[in-house]
Each structure stands twice: as structure tokens, then as C-alpha cells.
C-alpha positions in Angstrom: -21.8 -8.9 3.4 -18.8 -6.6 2.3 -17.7 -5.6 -0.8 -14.8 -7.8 -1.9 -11.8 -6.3 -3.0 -10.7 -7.1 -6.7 -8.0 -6.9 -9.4 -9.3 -4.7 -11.6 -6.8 -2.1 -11.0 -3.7 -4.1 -10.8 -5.3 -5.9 -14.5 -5.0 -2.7 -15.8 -1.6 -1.7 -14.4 -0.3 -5.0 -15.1 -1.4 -4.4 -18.9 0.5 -1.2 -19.6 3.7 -3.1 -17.7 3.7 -1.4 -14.3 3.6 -2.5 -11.3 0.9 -1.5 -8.8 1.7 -0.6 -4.8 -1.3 -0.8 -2.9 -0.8 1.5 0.2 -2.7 1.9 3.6 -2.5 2.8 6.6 -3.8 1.9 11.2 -3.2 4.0 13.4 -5.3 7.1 12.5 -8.5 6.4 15.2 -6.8 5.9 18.2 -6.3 8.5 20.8 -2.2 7.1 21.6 0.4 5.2 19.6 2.3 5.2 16.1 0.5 5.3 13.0 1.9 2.3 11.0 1.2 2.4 7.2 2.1 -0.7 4.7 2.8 -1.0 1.2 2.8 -3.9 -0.7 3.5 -5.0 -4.4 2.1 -8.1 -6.4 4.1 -9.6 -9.0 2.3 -9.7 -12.7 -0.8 -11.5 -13.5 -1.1 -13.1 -9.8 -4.5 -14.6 -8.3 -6.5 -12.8 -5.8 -5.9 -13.6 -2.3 -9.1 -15.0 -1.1 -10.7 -14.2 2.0 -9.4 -10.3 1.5 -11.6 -7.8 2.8 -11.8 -4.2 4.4 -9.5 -4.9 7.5 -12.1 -3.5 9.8 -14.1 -5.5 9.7 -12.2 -9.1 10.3 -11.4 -10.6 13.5 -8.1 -10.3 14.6 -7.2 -14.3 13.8 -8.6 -14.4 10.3 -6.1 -10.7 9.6 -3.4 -12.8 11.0 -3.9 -15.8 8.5 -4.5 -13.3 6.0 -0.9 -11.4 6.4 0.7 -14.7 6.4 -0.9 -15.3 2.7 -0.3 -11.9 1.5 3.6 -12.0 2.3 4.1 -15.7 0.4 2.4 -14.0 -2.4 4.0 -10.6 -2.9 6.7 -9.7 -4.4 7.8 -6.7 -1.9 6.5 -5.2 0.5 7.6 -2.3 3.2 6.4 -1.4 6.8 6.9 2.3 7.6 5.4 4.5 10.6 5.2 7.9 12.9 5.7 8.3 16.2 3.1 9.8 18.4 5.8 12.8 18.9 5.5 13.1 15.0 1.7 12.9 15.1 2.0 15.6 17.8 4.7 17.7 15.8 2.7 17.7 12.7 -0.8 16.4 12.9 -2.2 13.0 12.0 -2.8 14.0 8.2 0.9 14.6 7.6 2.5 11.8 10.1 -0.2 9.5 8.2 1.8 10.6 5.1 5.4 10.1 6.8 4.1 6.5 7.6 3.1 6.2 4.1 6.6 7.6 2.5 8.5 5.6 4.9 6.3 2.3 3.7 6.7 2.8 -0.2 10.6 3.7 0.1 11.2 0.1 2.4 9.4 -1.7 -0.5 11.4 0.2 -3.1 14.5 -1.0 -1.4 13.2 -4.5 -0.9 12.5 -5.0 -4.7 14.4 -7.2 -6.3 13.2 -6.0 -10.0 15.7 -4.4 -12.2 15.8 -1.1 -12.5 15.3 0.7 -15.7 17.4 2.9 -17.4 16.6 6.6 -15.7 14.9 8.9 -18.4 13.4 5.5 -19.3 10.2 5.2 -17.5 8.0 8.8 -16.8 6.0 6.8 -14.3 9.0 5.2 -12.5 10.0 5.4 -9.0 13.5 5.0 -8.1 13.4 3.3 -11.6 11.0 0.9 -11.1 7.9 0.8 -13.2 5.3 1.0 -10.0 2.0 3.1 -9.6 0.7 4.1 -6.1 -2.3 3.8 -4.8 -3.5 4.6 -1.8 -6.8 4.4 0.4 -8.5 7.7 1.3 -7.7 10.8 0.3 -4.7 12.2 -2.0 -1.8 12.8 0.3 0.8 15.2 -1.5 2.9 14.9 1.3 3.5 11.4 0.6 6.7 12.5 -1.8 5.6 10.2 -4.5 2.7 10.6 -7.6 -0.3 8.3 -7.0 -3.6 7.9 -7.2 -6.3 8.5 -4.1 -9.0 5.7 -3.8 -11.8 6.2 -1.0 -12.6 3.2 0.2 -9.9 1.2 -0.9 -9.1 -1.1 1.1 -12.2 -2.6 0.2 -12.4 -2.3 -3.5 -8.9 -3.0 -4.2 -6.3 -6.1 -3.4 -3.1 -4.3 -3.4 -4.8 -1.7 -1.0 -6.8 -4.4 0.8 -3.5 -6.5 1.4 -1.6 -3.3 2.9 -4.5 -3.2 5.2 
């Protein structure tokens, strides 16, 4: 059986009063086609979404249930992707990034929290109080700070719910 993803990260995140966006991304494998990344944000405190798992692995049927639950249950989230003329222009790494940017910045605008004050909040994007995580690797070329987590998508919720 697979690892099931928890809240351990978002607890923590949640306890200093941030926000966590889990971020992931499809697209990389295939020989054709976009790369599509997604980021998603879960308001303060919420329950696990049961049934979350390392997208991979899940039939296509159960994934669709499953993104029907996560949206009713976030409080944002954003869609972003590259073109195969992208992934062409600059590699997979980097258009896997562009997805990734594009994904976090949709959420951003989607938010409906109050900004803070700027100068406020060190760890704020667009004045939010958010910290990014993503599966994999560290992309710099993402634009924004955040942390890398291998695996992710089946160790974390936020990640695991962007799968």
C-alpha cells in the first residue's frame, strides 16, 4: 500500500499563521503535449481529504472524485501550463517551472484573503502570508521562495491535492 499523504506540513504552517500552497505538476513523461502544473491552498486547520494519494498511482475515476473533493474544500486554487513550443523553446525543466509560476500567480489572484500591509509579512507573496511547496526538486525558476519536497505528492496534502 502507498504512503498516505498527511498534514504535518500544513499543521506547522498553519501554526506560525501562513498559509501553505501545495504545488505539482503532469505533463513531464510524455513525449507530446502541455505540461499542466496546479496549485492549491487549504484554508486553516481543515481535515485531510481522504482517499488522497500519489496521483500515479489511482485510476483515472477515483482522481476525478478526488478533484471534485479537493475544489469544495480549498480555499484557492490556480491551473497554469506550457505549451509544447515552450517545452521545445526551453526544455521541460524550465517550461515545468513556467507551468508552475503561472499556477501559483492564478491562485494568488483567486484568493479572497486580505492582503497585508507590504513590509508587513517577509514570507508574503503578493501580500498574502502563503509558503510554497513543491514536489521534486527546487525550481528557481519558479519566481517565488519555496520549499522542494521529493516525493511529495505522496507525503504531503497540499502537494498531493495539486496532483
Amino acid at each position: 500500500m502507498s504512503p498516505r499523504p498527511t498534514l504535518a506540513r500544513e499543521r506547522a504552517v498553519w501554526a506560525e499563521e501562513h498559509l501553505l500552497v501545495g504545488v505539482d505538476e503532469v505533463g513531464r513523461g510524455p513525449l507530446a503535449g502541455p505540461v499542466v502544473a496546479a496549485a492549491v491552498v487549504f484554508p486553516s486547520g481543515c481535515a485531510a481529504v481522504r482517499g488522497l494519494r500519489d496521483s500515479k498511482i489511482l485510476p483515472p475515476s477515483i482522481r476525478t472524485r478526488l478533484a471534485e473533493r479537493v475544489r469544495r474544500r480549498v480555499m484557492a486554487f490556480g491551473i497554469g501550463a506550457a505549451s509544447a513550443h515552450e517545452i521545445d523553446r526551453y526544455n521541460i525543466r524550465v517550461a515545468s517551472a513556467i507551468a508552475m509560476r503561472r499556477a501559483i500567480a492564478r491562485l494568488i489572484r483567486r484568493s479572497t484573503l486580505a492582503p497585508f500591509p507590504a513590509g508587513q509579512c517577509p514570507a508574503c507573496v503578493a501580500g498574502l502570508r502563503y509558503r510554497i511547496i513543491i514536489d521534486g526538486l527546487p525550481l528557481p525558476e519558479i519566481g517565488y521562495t519555496h520549499e522542494a519536497l521529493i516525493d511529495g505528492d505522496a507525503r504531503c496534502q497540499s502537494i498531493s491535492a495539486a496532483a
